[in-house]
N, C-alpha and C positions, 0 to 999 in steps of 0.2 A: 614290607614288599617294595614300595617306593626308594626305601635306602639300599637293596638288593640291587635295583635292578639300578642305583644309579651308580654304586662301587663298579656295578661289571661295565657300565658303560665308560666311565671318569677314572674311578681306580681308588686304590687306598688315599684317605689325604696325608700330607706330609707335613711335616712341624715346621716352624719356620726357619730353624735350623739347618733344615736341607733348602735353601733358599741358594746356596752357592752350587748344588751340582744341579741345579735346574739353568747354569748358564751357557752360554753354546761356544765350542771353538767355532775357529775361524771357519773349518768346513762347513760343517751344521748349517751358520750362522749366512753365509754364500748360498748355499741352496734355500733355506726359507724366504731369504729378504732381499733375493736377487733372482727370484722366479717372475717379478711382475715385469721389472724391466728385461730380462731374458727373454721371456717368452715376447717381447713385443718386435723381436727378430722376423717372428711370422707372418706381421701385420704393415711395419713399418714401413719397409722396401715397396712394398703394396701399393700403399699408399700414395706413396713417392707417383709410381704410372700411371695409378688410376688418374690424376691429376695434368700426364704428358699425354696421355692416350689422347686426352682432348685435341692436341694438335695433330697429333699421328705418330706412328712407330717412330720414324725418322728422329724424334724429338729424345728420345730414350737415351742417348750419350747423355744429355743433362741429368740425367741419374748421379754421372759420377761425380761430378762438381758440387751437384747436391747434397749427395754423401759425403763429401768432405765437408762442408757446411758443417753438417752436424754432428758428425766429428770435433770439430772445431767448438760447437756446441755442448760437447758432452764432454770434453775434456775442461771446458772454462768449469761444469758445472762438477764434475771429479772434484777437480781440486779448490773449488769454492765449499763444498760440502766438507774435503777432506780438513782444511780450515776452521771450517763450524765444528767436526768433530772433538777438535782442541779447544778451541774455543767457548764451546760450552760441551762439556762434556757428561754432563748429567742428561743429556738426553733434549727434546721439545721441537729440534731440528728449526725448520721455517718459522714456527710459533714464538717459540724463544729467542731467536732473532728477531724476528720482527719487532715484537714486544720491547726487548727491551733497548734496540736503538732508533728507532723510526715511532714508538708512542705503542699504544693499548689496543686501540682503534686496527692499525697497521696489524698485529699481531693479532687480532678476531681475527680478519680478513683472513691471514693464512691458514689458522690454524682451520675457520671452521670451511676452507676451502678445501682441504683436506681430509679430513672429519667426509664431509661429502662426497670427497675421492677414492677414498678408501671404501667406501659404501658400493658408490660405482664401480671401483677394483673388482670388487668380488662379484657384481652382479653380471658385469660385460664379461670378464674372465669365464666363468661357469657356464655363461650361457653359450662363449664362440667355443669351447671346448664339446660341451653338449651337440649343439651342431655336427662339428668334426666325427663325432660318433655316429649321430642319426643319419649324417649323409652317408656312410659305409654302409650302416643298417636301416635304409629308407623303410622298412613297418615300423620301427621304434620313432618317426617323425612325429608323429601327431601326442606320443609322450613327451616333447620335447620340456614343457616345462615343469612334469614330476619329475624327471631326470636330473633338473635342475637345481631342482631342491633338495632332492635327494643328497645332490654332491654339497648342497650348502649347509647340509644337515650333519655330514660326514666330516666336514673339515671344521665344524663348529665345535662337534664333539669330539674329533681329533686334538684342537688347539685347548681345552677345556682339560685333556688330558696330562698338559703341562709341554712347555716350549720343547724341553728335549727329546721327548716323546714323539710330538708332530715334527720333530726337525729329521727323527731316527727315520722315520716312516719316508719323507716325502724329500729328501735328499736325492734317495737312487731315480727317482724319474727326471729330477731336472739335471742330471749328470748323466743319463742318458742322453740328455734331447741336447747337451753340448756335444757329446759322442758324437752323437747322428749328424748333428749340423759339421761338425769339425769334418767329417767322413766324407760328406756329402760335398762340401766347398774342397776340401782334398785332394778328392776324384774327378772333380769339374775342372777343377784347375790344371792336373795332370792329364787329362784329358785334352785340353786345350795347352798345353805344352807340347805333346804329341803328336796335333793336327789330328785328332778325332773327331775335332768339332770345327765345320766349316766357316771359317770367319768372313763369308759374305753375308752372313744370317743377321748383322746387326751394322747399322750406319758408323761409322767413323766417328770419332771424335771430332769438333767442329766443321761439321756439316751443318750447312745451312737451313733453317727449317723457318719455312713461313708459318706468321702467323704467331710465333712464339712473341712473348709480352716479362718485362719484371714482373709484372702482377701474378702472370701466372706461376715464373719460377718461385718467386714467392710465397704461394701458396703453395707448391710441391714440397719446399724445404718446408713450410708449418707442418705439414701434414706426415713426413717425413719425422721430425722431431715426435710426433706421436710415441716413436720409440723409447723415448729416453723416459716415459711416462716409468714411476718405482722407483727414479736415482735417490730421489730424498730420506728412500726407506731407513737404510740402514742411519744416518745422522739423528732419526727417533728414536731408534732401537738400542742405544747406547747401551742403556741399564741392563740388556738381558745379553750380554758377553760377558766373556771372565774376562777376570783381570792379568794385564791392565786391560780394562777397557778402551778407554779412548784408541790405544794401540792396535788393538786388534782389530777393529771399529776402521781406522783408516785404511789398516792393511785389505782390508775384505771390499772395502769400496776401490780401493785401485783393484784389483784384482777383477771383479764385476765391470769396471769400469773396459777395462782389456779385454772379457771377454765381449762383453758386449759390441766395442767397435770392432774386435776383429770377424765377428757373426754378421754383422750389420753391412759390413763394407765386402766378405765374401758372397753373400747372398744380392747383395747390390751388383757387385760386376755380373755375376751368373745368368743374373736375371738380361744387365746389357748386352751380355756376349752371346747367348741363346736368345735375342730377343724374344722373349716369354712376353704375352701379353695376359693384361690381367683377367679375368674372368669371373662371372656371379657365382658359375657351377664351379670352376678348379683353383684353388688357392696357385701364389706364385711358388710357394715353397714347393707345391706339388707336382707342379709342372717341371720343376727345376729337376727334381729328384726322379721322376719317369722319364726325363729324355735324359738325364744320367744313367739312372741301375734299370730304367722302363720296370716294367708290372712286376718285379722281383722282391727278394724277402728283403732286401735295404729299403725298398721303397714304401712295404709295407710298415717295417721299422721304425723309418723317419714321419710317415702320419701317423704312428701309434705314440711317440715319442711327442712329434706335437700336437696330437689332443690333450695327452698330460697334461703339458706343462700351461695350456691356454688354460687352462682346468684351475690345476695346483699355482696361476700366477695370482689367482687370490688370497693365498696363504699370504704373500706380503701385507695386504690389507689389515689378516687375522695377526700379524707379527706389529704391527705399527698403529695400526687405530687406536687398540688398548694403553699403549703409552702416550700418545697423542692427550688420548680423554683421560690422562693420569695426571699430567700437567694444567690442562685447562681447570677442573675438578680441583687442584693448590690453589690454583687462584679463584676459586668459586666461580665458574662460568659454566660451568655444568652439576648435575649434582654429585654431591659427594660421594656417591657408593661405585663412581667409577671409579675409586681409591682403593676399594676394598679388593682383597687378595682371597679368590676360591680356595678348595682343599686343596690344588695341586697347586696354589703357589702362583698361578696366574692372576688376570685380572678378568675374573669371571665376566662380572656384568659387559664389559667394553664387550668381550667376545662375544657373548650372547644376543647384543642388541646390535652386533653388527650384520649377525645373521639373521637374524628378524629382519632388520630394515632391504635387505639385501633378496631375500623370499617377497618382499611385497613391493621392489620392485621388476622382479622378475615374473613374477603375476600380474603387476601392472602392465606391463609390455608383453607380457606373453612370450617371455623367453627371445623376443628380437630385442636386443640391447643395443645390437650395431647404430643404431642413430644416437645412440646416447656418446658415441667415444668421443665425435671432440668436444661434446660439454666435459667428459671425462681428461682429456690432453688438456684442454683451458684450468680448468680447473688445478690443474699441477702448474701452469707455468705462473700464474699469479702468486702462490709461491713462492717459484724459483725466482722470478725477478722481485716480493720483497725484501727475500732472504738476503738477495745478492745485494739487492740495492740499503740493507741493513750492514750488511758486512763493512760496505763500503766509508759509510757511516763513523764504524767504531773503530777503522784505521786512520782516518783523518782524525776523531777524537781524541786517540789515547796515543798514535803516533810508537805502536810500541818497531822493535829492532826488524828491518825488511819491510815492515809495513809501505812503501813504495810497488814493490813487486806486486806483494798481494790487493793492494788495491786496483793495479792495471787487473790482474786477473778476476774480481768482482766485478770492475767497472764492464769490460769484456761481455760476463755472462748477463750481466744485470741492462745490458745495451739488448745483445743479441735476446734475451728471452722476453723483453720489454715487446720487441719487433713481431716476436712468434704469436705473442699475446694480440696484439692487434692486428695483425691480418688476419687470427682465427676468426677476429667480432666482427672485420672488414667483409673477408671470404663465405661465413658460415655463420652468420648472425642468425638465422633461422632455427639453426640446430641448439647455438651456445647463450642465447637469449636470457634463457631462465637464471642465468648465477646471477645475470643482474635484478633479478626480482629475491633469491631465496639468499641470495648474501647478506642485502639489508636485514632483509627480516631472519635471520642465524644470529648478525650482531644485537639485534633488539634484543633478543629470547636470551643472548647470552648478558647481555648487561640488567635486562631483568631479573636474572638469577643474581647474579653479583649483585644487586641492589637489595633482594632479598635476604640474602647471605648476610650482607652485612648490619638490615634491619635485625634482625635475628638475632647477633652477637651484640648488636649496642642494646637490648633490652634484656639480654640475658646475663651481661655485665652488670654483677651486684651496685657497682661502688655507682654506676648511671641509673637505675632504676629509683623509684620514689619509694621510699621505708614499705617493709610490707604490711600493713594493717593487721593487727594481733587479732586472734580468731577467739571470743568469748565462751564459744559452745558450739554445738553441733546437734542436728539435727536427722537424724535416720528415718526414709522413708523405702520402707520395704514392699516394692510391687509382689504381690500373690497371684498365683491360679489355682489353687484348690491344698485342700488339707494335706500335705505331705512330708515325706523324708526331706526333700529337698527345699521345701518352705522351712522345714523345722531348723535343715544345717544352718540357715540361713540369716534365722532370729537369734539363733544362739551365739554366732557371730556378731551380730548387731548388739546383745546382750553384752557381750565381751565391754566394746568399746566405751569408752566414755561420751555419753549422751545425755542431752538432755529430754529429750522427747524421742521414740521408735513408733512411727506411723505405719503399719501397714494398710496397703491400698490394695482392694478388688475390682476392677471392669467387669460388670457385668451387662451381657447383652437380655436379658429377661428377666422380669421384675419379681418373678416366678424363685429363680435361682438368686438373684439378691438377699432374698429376705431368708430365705435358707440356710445360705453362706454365714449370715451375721450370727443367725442362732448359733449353728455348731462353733465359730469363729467364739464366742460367747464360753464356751463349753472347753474350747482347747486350750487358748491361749486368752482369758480374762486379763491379764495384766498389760497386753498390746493393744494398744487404739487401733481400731478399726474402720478405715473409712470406704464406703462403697460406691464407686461411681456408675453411671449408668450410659452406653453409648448409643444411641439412637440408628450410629450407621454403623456398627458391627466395627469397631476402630481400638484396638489397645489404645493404639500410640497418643492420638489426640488428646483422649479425655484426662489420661494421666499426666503429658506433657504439660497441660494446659493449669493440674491439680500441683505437681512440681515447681511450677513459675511462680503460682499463686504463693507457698511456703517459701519458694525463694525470698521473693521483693519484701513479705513481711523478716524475714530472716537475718535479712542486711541488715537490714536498720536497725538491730542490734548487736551490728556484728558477728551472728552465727553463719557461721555454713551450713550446707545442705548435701546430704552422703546420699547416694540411693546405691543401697545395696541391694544386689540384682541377683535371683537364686538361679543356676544352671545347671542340669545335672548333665553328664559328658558320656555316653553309650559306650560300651568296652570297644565296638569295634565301629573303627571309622565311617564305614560307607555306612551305618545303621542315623548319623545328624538324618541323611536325605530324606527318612521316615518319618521326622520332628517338624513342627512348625519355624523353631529358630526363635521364636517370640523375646528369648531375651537380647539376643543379636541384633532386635531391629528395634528393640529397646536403649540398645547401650548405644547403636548406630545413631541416634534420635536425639539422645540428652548430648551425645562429644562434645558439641560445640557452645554447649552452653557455662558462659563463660564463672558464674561461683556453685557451680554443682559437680560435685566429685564422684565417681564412677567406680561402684566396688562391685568385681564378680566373684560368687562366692559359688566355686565348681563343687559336684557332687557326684565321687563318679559310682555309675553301677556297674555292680559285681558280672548280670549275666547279659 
C-alpha cells in the first residue's frame, strides 16, 4: 500500500540512464531558479520607502539613485557569478569558491550560510505568499500556518517528482507574474507619458529634505539590495542543465539578470511618480496597480500573479539546497546520503529535509517569518562578498588572459556587498544577531563530521589497521521464549554452523515455570545446554546481557567469539508487529554495541 500510494505521489523511478532528459533548458531552468530573486520585485522597492518614510514623503526621489545603486550592485554581481559559472563549472557556486581560494574555513562560512538560506527561502517565501492569500480571504487567517505547510508539502512533493516535472508545473506562474509586472510598468509608464497621471503627486528630484543622513541612505540601499536575494542560485545549479552547461548556465543568469533590473527599476519609478506610500494593510505593488487598472480584472491578475510567485520563489531553495548539500557531502561535511540520488533522479534526502526544516520553522514563528528577512538578506551577502572576495583572489593568482577587467569587476562587487553586510549588523543587529551565534556552531558540526569521516576511513583502511586476530571458535548462544517453530528454525540454524558449544538461554519470571521449561527443554532438545535464568524485576534484557558478557570475557581469552543467534518470526501482514512485544528488537537493540558479540537474526515468517 505504502509503495501505491508513494508511485501516485513521486511517480515511476527512472534508471539512471534517463539522468540526461531530467536536465532543464534555458526556459525551465529561468523560471525554477529565478523565482526567488524575481519575486523579490514585490518586496524590494518596499523596502527601499519603508526606510525614506522615516524622513517623509519628500525624501522618496532618493529611491531613484538608490535604485541605480543596486543596479550597479546586481550587475557587479551578474557578471562576477557569470565568471564562477566558467570558472568552476561543476556547480558549489559561493562554496566552491570560497573553499578553494580563500581556505576551508572561508568555504564553511558560505556554504553553510546558505544551507541556512535556503531554509529561510522557502520558509519566508510560503509564508508572505500565504498571507497574500489570507488577506483576500480574511476567514482562512487564522489557518494561516496549515496553509503553509500545506504549500511546503506540495512543493516538496512536487520537487521529489524530478526537476523537469516541478520546472513543467511552476514555469507558467512565474512567467505570468513577469506578464503582469511588464503590463503593469507598461501601462504606468504610458500613462505617465500621456499626462494621465499628475506629476505634482511626487517631489522632484533634488529637493531638499531635512533630516536626511548617509546612514540612513544607506541603510535604504541594504535594505533595497534585499532584492538581489536567489542571484547565487543558478551558479549551484550547474549540474542540473543540459548541455553545455556552463553555457547555458550563464546565458539564463544574464537573462534573470535583465529581467530582474528592468522589474526593479520600473516598479521603483512607479512607486516615485505616484508617490505610493508604504503600508502594513496594502503592499506597494498593490497600490501601484489600483491606482493604474483600480479594482479591475488586471489588478486582480497582478495580486493573484504575485501570491504565486512569493509562493513558488521557494522553489529556488528546492532547486539549489540539494546541490549545495551534494558538494559539502564530497567533502564530508555533512552526511553522506545527501549524495544519494531518489527514484526520479533527484537528490531525495536534500529535498526532504529541507522541507522538514522549513515546516518547523514556520511553526516556530507561526507563519510571521517577515522578521526573519534580513537575517535572510545577510545571510546571502556573506556569500556574495566571500565569493567575490575569492574570485579576486584566483585572478591575481593564476593571472590568466583579461584577468585585469575581471578582477576590477569582483573587486567592485566584493567592496560593494562587504558594505551591504555591515550596515545590515550596523542597522539591524537585533534582527541579524543569530548568524553570529549558529555560524560558529554550523562550522563546528561541520568539521565534526569531517573529523569523523575521516576517523572512519583511517580505521577501515586495511593496510592502517592492526592484523585482525584469528577467530579459534565460536560460541552460539540462543536466547528462547517457549517451545516452538520459531526456537526450533533457529537451533537448526545454529546446528548448521560450525561451533563449538550452542547454549540456549531462558528468562524466567517464576520459579514455578523455570523448572517446567528445563523438564520439557530435557524432552525436546537433549543435545542443547540449557541455561535458565531467573529475573527478579520482570527484565529480559538484563539478566541475559549480563549472562552474554559473562561467556564473552571467558571466550576472548581463547580467542572465541560469541554469536547470539536471535529467533524472530515476521507476521504475514505488517500492521499485525504492533500485536507483538518486539522482544527480539529490543534484544538485538541491546547487544549492537557490544563490541566481540556478533548479532544473527534468524526470521520465521508465518503463513497466516
Amino acid at each position: 500500500m505504502m509503495t501505491s500510494i508513494k508511485r501516485f505521489l513521486i511517480g515511476r523511478p527512472l534508471k539512471s540512464t534517463e539522468a540526461g532528459e531530467q536536465k532543464l533548458n534555458k526556459t525551465k531552468a529561468l523560471a525554477i531558479l529565478s523565482s526567488d530573486a524575481l519575486s523579490s520585485v514585490a518586496y524590494g522597492p518596499e523596502q527601499i520607502l519603508l526606510v525614506l518614510i522615516t524622513v517623509g514623503v519628500t525624501a522618496f526621489w532618493y529611491s531613484i539613485p538608490i535604485a541605480v545603486g543596486v543596479l550597479l550592485l546586481l550587475t557587479a554581481l551578474i557578471l562576477s557569478y557569470r565568471q564562477i559559472i566558467f570558472a568552476y563549472p561543476h556547480g558549489g557556486g559561493a562554496y566552491v569558491v570560497s573553499k578553494n581560494n580563500l581556505g576551508v574555513n572561508a568555504g564553511l562560512i558560505a556554504g553553510g550560510s546558505l544551507l541556512v538560506d535556503y531554509i529561510l527561502t522557502v520558509a519566508v517565501s510560503v509564508s508572505a505568499g500565504t498571507d497574500a492569500i489570507t488577506s483576500t480571504f480574511p476567514s482562512l487567517h487564522t489557518h494561516n500556518v496549515m496553509i503553509a505547510i500545506l504549500f511546503v508539502l506540495f512543493l516538496t512533493i512536487l520537487n521529489l517528482r524530478g526537476v523537469t516535472e516541478s520546472a513543467s508545473i511552476l514555469a507558467y506562474p512565474v512567467y505570468l507574474f513577469v506578464l503582469a509586472l511588464f503590463i503593469l510598468i507598461g501601462v504606468g509608464i504610458y500613462k505617465i507619458l500621456m499626462g494621465e497621471v499628475s506629476s505634482d503627486l511626487h517631489a522632484s528630484m533634488g529637493t531638499p529634505v531635512a533630516g536626511i543622513s548617509l546612514f540612513i541612505l544607506l541603510r535604504a540601499f541594504a535594505s533595497g539590495s534585499s532584492a538581489l536575494t536567489g542571484v547565487e542560485a543558478i551558479s549551484n545549479a550547474i549540474p542540473n542543465f543540459k548541455e553545455p552547461a556552463p553555457n547555458n548556465a550563464a546565458k539564463t543568469l544574464i537573462l534573470m539578470g535583465s529581467l530582474l533590473a528592468v522589474l526593479f527599476t520600473g516598479i521603483v519609478f512607479l512607486a516615485y511618480y505616484l508617490s505610493i506610500v508604504p503600508s502594513v494593510e496594502v503592499t506597494v505593488v498593490s497600490q501601484i496597480a489600483e491606482e493604474i487598472f483600480g479594482r479591475s480584472f488586471m489588478y486582480f491578475f497582478i495580486q493573484g500573479t504575485t501570491a504565486l510567485i512569493l509562493i513558488l520563489a521557494a522553489n529556488t531553495g528546492y532547486s539549489a539546497f540539494p546541490l549545495l548539500a551534494v558538494n559539502l557531502a564530497k567533502d564530508k561535511f555533512i552526511p553522506r546520503m545527501f549524495t544519494i540520488r531518489g527514484d526520479r533522479l533527484g537528490y531525495s534526502n536534500g529535498i526532504i529535509i529541507l522541507g522538514l526544516a522549513s515546516i518547523v520553522l514556520i511553526i516556530a514563528f507561526e507563519g510571521h517569518t517577515e522578521n526573519l528577512i534580513p537575517l535572510y538578506a545577510v545571510g546571502v551577502f556573506i556569500p556574495f562578498t566571500l565569493s567575490q572576495t575569492g574570485m579576486m583572489v584566483k585572478w591575481v593568482r593564476e593571472k590568466p588572459k583579461g584577468w585585469a577587467f575581471k578582477l576590477i569587476i569582483n573587486s567592485i562587487g566584493a567592496v560593494i556587498s562587504l558594505i551591504v553586510t555591515i550596515i545590515f549588523f550596523l542597522t539591524k543587529f537585533t534582527q541579524v544577531w543569530p548568524v553570529l551565534v549558529f555560524l560558529p556552531i554550523i562550522i563546528l558540526v561541520f568539521h565534526r563530521i569531517r573529523k569523523h569521516y575521516d576517523a572512519v576511513g583511517e580505521q577501515l583502511k586495511v593496510t592502517s589497521c592492526d592484523p585482525a586476530v584469528p577467530i579459534e571458535g565460536n560460541v552460539i548462544i540462543v536466547p528462547v521464549a517457549g517451545i516452538t517453530h520459531v526456537v526450533e528454525n533457529s537451533l537448526n540454524y545454529a546446528k548448521s554452523l560450525s561451533a563449538e558449544q550452542i547454549i540456549a538461554v531462558y528468562v524466567s519470571f517464576e520459579r514455578e515455570d523455570e523448572k517446567k521449561f528445563e523438564d520439557n527443554w530435557k524432552k525436546w532438545q537433549p543435545n542443547v545446554r540449557l541455561v535458565t535464568l531467573h529475573s527478579h524485576y520482570r527484565s529480559i534484557i538484563g539478566p541475559l546481557t549480563k549472562f552474554i558478557d559473562t561467556i564473552e570475557h571467558k571466550a576472548s581469552e581463547a580467542n572465541y567469539r560469541v554469536t547470539v543467534v536471535i529467533p524472530q518470526f515476521i507476521p504475514r501482514k505488517g500492521w499485525h508487529n504492533i500485536l507483538h512485544n518486539q522482544s527480539s528488537l529490543m534484544i538485538r537493540t541491546s547487544l549492537l554495541y557490544r563490541r566481540n558479540v556478533i548479532i544473527t537474526t534468524v526470521p520465521y515468517h508465518l503463513k497466516k
